[in-house]
Structure formats: structure tokens, C-alpha cells
C-alpha positions as CSV (number, residue, x, y, z in Angstrom):
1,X,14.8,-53.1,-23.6
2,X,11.8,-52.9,-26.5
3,X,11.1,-49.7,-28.3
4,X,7.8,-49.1,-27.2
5,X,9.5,-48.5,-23.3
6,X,12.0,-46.6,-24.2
7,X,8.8,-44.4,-25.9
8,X,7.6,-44.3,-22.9
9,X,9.5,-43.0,-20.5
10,X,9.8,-39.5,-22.3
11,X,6.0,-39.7,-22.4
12,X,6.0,-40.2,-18.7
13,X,8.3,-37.2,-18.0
14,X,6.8,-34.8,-20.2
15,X,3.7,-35.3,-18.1
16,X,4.9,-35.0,-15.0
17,X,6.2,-31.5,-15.9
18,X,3.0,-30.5,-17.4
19,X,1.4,-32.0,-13.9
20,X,3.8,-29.8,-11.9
21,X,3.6,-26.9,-13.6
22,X,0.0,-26.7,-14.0
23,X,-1.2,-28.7,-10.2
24,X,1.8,-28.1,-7.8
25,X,3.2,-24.8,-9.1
26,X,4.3,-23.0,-5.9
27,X,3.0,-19.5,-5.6
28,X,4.3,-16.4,-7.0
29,X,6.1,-13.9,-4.7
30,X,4.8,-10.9,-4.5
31,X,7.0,-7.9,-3.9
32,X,6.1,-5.9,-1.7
33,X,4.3,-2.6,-2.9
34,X,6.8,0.1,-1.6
35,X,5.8,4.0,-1.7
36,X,7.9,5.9,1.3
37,X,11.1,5.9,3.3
38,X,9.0,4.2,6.4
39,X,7.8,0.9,4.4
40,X,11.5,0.7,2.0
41,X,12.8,0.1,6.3
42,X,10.3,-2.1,7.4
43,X,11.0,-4.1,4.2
44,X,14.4,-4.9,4.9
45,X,15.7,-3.4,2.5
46,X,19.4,-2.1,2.4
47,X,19.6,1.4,4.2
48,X,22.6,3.9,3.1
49,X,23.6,5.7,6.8
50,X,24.2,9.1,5.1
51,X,22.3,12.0,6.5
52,X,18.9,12.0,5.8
53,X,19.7,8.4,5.6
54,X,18.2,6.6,2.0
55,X,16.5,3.1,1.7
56,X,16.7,1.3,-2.0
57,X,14.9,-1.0,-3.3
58,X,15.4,-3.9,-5.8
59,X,14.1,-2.6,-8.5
60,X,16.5,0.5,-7.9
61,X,14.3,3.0,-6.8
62,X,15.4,5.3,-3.8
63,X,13.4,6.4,-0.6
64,X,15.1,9.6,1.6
65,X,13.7,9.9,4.7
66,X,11.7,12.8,5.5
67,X,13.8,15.8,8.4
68,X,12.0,18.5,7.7
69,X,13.9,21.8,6.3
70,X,16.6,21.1,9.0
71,X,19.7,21.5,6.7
72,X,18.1,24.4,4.8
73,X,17.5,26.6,7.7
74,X,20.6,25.6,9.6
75,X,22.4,28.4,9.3
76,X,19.2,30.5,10.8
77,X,18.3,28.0,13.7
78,X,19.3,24.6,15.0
79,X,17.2,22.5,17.5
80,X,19.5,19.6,19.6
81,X,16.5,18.0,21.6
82,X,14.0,16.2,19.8
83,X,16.0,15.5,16.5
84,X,14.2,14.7,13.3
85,X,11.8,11.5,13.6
86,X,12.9,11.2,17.6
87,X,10.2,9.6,19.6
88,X,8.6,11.9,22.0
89,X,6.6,12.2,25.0
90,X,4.6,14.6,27.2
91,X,6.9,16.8,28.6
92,X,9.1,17.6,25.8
93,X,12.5,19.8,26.3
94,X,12.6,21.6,23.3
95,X,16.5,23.3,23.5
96,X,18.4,24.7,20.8
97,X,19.9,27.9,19.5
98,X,18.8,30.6,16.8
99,X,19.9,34.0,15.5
100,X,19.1,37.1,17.6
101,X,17.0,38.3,14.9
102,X,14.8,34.8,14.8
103,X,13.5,36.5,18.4
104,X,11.6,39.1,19.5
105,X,11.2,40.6,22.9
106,X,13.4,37.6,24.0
107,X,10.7,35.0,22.4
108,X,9.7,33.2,19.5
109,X,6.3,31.3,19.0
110,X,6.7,27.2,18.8
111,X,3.6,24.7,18.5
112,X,3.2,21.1,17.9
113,X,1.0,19.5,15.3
114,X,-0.7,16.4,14.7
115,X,-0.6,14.0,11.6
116,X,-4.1,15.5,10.4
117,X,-2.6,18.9,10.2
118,X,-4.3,20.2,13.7
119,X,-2.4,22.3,16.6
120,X,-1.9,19.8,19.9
121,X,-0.3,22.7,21.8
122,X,1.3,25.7,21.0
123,X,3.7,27.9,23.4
124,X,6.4,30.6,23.2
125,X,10.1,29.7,23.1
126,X,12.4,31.4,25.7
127,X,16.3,33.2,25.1
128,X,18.4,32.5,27.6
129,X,20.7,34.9,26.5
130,X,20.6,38.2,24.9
131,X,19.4,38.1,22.4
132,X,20.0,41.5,20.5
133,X,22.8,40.1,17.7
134,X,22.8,38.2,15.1
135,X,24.8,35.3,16.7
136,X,23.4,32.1,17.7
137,X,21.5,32.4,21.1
138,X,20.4,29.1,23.4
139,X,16.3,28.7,23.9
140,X,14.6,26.2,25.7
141,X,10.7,25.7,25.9
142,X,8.7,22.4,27.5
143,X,5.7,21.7,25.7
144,X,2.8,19.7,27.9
145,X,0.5,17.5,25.6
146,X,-1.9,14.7,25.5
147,X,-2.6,12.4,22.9
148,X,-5.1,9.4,22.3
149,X,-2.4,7.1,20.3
150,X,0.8,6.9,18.7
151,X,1.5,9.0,15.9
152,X,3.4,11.2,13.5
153,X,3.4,14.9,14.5
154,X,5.8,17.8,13.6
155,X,7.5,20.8,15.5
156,X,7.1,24.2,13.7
157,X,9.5,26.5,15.5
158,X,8.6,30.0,14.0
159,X,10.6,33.0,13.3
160,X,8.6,35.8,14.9
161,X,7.0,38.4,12.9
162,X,5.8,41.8,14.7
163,X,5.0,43.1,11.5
164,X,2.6,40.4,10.4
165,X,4.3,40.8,6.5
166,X,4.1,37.5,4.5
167,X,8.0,38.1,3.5
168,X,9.3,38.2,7.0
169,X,8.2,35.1,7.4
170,X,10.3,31.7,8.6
171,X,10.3,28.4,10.4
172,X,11.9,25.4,10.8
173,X,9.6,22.0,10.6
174,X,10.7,18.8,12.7
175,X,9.0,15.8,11.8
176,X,8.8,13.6,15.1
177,X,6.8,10.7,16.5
178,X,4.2,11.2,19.0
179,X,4.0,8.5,21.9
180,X,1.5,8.5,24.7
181,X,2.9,8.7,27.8
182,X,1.9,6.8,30.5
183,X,1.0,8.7,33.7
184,X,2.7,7.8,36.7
185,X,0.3,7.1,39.5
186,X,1.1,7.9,43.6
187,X,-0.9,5.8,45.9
188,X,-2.2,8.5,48.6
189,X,-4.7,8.5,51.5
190,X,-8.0,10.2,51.8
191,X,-9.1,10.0,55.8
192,X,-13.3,9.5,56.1
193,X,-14.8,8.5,59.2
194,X,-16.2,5.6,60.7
195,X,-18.8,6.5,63.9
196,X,-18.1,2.6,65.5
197,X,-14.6,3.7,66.0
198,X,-15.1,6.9,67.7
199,X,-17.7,5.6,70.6
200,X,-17.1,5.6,74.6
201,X,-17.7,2.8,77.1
202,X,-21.9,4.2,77.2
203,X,-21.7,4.4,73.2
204,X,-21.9,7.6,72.7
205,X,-20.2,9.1,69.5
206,X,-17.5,11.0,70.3
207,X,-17.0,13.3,67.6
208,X,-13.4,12.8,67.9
209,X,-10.4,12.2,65.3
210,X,-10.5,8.6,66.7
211,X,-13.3,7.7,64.4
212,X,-10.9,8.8,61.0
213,X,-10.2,5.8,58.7
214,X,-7.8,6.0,55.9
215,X,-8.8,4.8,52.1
216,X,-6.2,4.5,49.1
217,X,-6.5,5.9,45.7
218,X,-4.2,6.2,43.1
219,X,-3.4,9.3,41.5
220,X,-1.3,10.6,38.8
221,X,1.5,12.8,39.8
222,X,0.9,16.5,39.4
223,X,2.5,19.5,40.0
224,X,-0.4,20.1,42.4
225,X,-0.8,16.7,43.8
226,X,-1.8,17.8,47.3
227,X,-4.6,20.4,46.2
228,X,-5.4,16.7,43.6
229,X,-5.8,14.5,46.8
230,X,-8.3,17.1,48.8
231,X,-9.8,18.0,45.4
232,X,-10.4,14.0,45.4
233,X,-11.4,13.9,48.7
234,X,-14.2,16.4,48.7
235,X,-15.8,14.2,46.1
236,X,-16.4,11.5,49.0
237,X,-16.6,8.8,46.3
238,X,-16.2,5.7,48.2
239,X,-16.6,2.3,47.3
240,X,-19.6,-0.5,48.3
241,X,-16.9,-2.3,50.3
242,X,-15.7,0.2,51.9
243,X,-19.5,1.5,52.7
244,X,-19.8,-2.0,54.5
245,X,-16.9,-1.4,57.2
246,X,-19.2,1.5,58.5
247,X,-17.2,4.2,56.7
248,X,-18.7,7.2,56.2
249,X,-18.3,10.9,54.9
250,X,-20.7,14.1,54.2
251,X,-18.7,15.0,51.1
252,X,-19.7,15.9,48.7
253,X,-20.9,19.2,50.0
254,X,-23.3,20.7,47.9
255,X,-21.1,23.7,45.9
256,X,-18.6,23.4,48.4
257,X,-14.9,23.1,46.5
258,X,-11.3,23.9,47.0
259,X,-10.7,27.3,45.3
260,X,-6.9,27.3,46.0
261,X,-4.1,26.4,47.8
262,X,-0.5,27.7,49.6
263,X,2.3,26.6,51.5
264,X,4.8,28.2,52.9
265,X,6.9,26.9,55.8
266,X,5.4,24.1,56.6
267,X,1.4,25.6,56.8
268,X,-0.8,25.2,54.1
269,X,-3.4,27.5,53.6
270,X,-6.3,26.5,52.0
271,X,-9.1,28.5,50.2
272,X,-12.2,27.1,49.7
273,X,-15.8,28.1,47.7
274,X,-18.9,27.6,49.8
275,X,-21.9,29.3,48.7
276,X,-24.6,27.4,50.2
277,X,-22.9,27.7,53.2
278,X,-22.6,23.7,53.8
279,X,-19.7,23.8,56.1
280,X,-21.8,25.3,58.8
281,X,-24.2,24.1,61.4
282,X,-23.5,21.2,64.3
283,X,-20.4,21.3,66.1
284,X,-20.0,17.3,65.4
285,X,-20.6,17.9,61.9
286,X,-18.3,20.5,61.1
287,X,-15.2,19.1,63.8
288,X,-15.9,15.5,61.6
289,X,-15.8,17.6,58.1
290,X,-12.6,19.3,58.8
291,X,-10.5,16.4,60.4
292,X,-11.2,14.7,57.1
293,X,-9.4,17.4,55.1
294,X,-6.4,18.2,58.0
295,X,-5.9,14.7,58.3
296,X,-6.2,13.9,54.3
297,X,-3.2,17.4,54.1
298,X,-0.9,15.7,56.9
299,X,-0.8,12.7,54.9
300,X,2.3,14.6,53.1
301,X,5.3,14.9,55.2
302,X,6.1,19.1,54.3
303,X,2.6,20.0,56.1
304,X,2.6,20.6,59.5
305,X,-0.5,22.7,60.2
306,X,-3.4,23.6,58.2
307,X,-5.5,26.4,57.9
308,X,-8.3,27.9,56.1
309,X,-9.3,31.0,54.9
310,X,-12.4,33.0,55.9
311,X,-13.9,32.7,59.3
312,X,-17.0,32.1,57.8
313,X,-16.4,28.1,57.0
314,X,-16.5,25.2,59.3
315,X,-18.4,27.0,62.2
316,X,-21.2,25.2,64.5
């Protein structure tokens, strides 16, 4: 082998490195820039279960996850549902215990913030026991709130404060996560009329419950769903298809609305507002608009009769 090869092979090798290095260098990896408890977690990295629980990183710094003032005021109050960071949805059952002396008159004011710092709902929190001592006594409160996304929010359970004085005053802060809730949705009927259905052998319109049709709409489940579906109803929003199988309804009435509603024993009574007087005139007219609602009430199997109140509505 001559000289000048064997020169030349360290030649070769020395610029393949520099070629490497310089063309074909893989890229650098970045660490990830790491500031809180939440993004040390969604990292990877190694998470110590103590209680709050800590996240470290490489570099040997060390995240604690945010619980509020929980173990500093737990001596004072203690919540059991939600618990720090808990996901959460509308309703909530806040329950817990506190010293007698966190209440007043049996109560203690509760609300529920947003991330931004801004009150979503705020309500009064309930003993269930007596609460003059200064043992722990159970509470319980359900919060109702709506919310456009996901986010973080906190609980600020307050000690209450009669005398308004800065030094009286206490609360324990739950950091939680605020979910939107999907509404459930009931498919229910709302009965409209259809004049081709109610004729006799000459044609003539018969004015008669014959001609009712049922339509379905979906609604969300309420606490007043019945007083919902009439409420719905009395809008008389139907659709072009629906239009085109001769279906047909006066509603809506002109200031004409359901004021209120009552049942007890199988009859619902019904209040209504009418102050253009809409629901009188033609005794067709007036038998067609009430069928609609009594037939729309009946839908639900705990109504057997309806009524309404004041004498003055549906007459010819």
C-alpha cells in the first residue's frame, strides 16, 4: 500500500466528519419551557404522590400543585365534594362540615368564580345541624351554573361576617375545573291542528279534537318541563314541512303567555296573561286554541284534567 493512500484515507475521514457535522447534524432538542404544576404533568415528567402532589423536572426544579388554603383552614372547615382541582359540572353538591361559629343564622355565604376573577353564581350554604357550638357541623349547598367552555374556576366558601369587620374575616378557596355540561334533551309533543283531518262526509270543518296532530321537539330537562312544553307551544313555531301537511295553529297570540302553573292530584291548573284579550271570539276558534294546550298537558302521564284560571279566557 503506497504512502500517498494511506495519506489519504485520514483526509477522507476528517471530511466526512466536518460534512456531518456541518450538513446532516440532527436537530437540537429543545426542552420544554416549564413554568407551573399543570405543564411539569403534561410533560411527563416524574410526579411525587404526596399531598399536594409535586412534579420535578430535569433540571431539578420543583412544581406543587395548586389546593387552595385547604390544609391551612382545616381545622376551621373541610369540604368532601368537589375536592381540590375535581372536575365539575352544573349542578354541583357542595357538602362538607365547619365550626358552629363559621355560620350564622344557620348559613354561610359560598360563590363560584371564574378564571378572570368574575362571580358565575353565588348562593348561601345550609347547616344541617345545629349549629350553635364550636364543633364541626355538616352543610350542603347545590350551585346551578352555566358556562361557555372549559375552564379553571374556584370555590370561596366564606366565613360569615354580621359585623362587616375586616378582622372577622375567613374563607376557604377550592381551585376546581369548570366543565360544560351537556343538557339532556326529552323528546315531547306539541298537538296543532290540521282542518283536512277534522271534516265530515259534506266537508264541513268540524271544529273537533279529531283535527289535532302531534309535532316533536326536543327539549332540555327542567324542573318545569311541562310549563317548558306549553311555554313552547304557545310560540306556534312550526316548520315549512310540517306547514305543507296542512298543519296549522293561531299561536302565537298576540301578548297571550303562560303566567304560571300547578298540580296537584292529577289537575293542573294553569294561569295565563291575556291582555289583548286574544283568547276570545268564535266558538271554533277558541274550542281549536284550547285542545291544543289540554292535549299538548296530557301528553304527560301525572295530568289528568286541565283547567285554567279566570273565566274570562277562551270564551266565544
Amino acid at each position: 500500500m503506497s504512502k500517498k493512500f494511506l495519506i489519504f484515507i485520514p483526509i477522507v475521514i476528517v471530511i466526512g466528519i466536518v460534512v456531518y457535522f456541518t450538513v446532516f447534524q440532527p436537530d437540537e432538542v429543545l426542552t420544554p419551557s416549564i413554568n407551573s404544576f399543570e405543564e411539569c404533568v403534561s410533560a411527563d415528567y416524574p410526579v411525587m404522590e404526596s399531598y399536594p402532589r409535586q412534579c420535578k423536572t430535569p433540571d431539578g426544579r420543583s412544581f406543587t400543585e395548586d389546593i387552595g388554603n385547604e390544609l391551612e383552614k382545616i381545622d376551621l372547615i373541610r369540604v368532601n365534594n368537589p375536592r381540590p382541582n375535581q372536575i365539575i359540572q352544573s349542578p354541583i353538591l357542595i357538602k362538607g362540615e365547619a365550626r358552629g361559629y363559621w355560620f350564622f343564622e344557620a348559613t354561610f355565604p359560598i360563590k363560584l368564580i371564574n378564571e378572570n376573577g368574575e362571580v358565575i353564581v353565588q348562593h348561601y350554604a345550609q347547616a344541617k345541624d345545629d349549629w350553635m357550638t364550636e364543633d364541626f357541623v355538616s352543610f350542603e349547598v347545590e350551585l346551578n351554573f352555566e358556562i361557555i367552555n372549559t375552564q379553571k374556576g374556584t370555590l370561596i366558601l366564606e366565613k360569615s361576617n354580621p359585623s362587616d369587620l375586616p378582622e372577622n374575616y375567613d374563607k376557604l378557596r377550592i381551585p376546581v375545573i369548570l366543565e360544560k355540561a351537556e343538557k339532556l334533551l326529552q323528546t315531547i309533543k306539541l298537538y296543532y291542528y290540521n282542518p283536512d283531518l277534522d271534516k265530515d262526509e259534506t266537508d264541513n270543518v268540524l271544529c273537533s279534537k279529531k283535527g289535532l296532530v302531534a309535532v316533536e321537539r326536543k327539549i332540555p330537562v327542567t324542573k318545569t318541563l311541562i310549563q317548558d312544553t306549553i311555554k313552547l307551544l304557545l310560540l306556534g313555531e312550526l316548520t315549512n314541512k310540517e306547514k305543507d301537511q296542512g298543519i296549522t295553529t293561531e299561536y302565537p297570540l298576540t301578548g297571550f303567555s303562560l303566567k304560571g302553573a300547578s298540580l296537584k292530584e292529577g289537575s293542573l291548573m294553569l294561569e295565563f296573561n291575556d291582555p289583548n284579550n286574544k283568547t276570545i271570539g268564535g266558538s271554533c276558534r277558541i274550542g281549536i286554541l284550547w285542545f291544543q294546550i289540554e292535549a299538548t298537558a296530557k301528553q304527560f302521564p301525572q295530568i289528568q284534567e286541565v283547567k285554567f284560571m279566570s273565566e274570562d279566557l277562551f270564551q266565544p
